[in-house]
C-alpha positions as CSV (number, residue, x, y, z in Angstrom):
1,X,135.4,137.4,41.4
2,X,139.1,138.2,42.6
3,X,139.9,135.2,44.3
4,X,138.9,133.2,40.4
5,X,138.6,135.7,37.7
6,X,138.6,133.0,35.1
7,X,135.4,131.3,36.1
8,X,133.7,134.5,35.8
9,X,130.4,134.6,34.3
10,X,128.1,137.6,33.4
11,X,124.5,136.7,34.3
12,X,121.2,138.1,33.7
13,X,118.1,137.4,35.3
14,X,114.9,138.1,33.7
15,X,111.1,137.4,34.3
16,X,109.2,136.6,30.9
17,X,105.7,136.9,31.2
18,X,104.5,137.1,27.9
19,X,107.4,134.7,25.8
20,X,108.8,137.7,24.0
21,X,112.2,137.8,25.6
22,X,112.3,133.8,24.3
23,X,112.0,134.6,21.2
24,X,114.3,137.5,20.8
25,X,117.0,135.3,22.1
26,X,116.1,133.2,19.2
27,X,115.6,129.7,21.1
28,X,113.6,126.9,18.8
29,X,110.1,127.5,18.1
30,X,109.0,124.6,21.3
31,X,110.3,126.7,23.5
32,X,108.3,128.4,25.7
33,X,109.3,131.3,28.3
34,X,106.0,132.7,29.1
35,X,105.9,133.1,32.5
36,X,109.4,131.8,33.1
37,X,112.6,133.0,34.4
38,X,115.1,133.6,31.8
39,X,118.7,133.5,32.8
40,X,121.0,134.7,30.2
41,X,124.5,133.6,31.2
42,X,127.4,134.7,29.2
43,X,131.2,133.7,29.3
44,X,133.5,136.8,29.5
45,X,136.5,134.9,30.5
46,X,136.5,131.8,28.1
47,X,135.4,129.0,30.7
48,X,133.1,127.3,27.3
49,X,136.0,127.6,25.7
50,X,137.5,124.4,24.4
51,X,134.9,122.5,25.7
52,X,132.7,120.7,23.0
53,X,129.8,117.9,23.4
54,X,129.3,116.2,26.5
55,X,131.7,118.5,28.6
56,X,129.8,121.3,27.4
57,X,126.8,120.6,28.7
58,X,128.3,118.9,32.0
59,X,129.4,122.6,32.6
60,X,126.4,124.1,31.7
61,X,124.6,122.1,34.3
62,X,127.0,123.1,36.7
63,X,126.7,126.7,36.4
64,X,123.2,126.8,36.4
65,X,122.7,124.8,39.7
66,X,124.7,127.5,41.2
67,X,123.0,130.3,39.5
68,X,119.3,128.3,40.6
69,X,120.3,128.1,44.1
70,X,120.0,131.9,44.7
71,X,116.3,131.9,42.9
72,X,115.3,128.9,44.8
73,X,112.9,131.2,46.3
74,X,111.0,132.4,42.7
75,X,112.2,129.1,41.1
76,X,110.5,126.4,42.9
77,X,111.0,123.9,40.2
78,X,113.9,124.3,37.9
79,X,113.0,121.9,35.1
80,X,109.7,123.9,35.2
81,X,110.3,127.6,35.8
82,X,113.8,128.4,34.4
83,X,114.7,128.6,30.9
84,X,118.6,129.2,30.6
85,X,120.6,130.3,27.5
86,X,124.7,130.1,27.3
87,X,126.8,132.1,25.2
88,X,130.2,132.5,24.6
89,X,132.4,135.6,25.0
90,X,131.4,137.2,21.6
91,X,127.4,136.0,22.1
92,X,127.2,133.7,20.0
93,X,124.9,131.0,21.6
94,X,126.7,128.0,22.5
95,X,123.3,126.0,24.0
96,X,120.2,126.3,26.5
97,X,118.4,124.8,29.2
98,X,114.8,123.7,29.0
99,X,112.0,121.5,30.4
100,X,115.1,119.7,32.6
101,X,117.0,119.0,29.8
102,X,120.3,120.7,28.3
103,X,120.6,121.1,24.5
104,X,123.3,122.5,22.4
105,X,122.9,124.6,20.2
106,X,122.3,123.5,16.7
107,X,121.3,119.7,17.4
């Protein structure tokens, strides 16, 4: 975190086995967390920021295949055990991963 503060991220790991913590994050009604990891990833330092569209969610994607690489061992299959939702500095959320596929939010 010293050597990049501004690509700091505050993540949150969370195992959902009954779909409840989906649908307090208030992700679409086809989505389904039951008995998926749910990584809440927020940006304290502004890196969504300024990003909109396509570059949005090519930076989501990055993120999360860093963040997947230290579940690898609970997450077998990423498209198929990891639900991930992004929000910005002041949580408001910005988009989500599900089923393989990144979404943002609102479309």
């Amino acid at each position: 975190m010293m050597t990049n503060p501004t690509n700091f991220l505050y993540v949150k790991f969370y195992y959902d086995s009954d779909g409840r913590l989906g649908r307090i994050a208030k992700l679409p009604g086809y989505v389904d967390t039951t008995g998926k990891l749910l990584v809440d990833v927020t940006d304290i330092r502004d890196v969504f920021s300024y990003k909109s569209g396509i570059a949005l969610l090519d930076k989501f994607k990055k993120e999360l295949e860093v963040l997947s690489s230290y579940v690898n061992l609970l997450a077998t299959d990423m498209d198929a055990d990891i639900v991930a939702v992004f929000y910005s500095q002041r949580e408001i959320l910005l988009g989500y991963f599900y089923q393989g596929e990144y979404h943002l939010w609102g479309e």
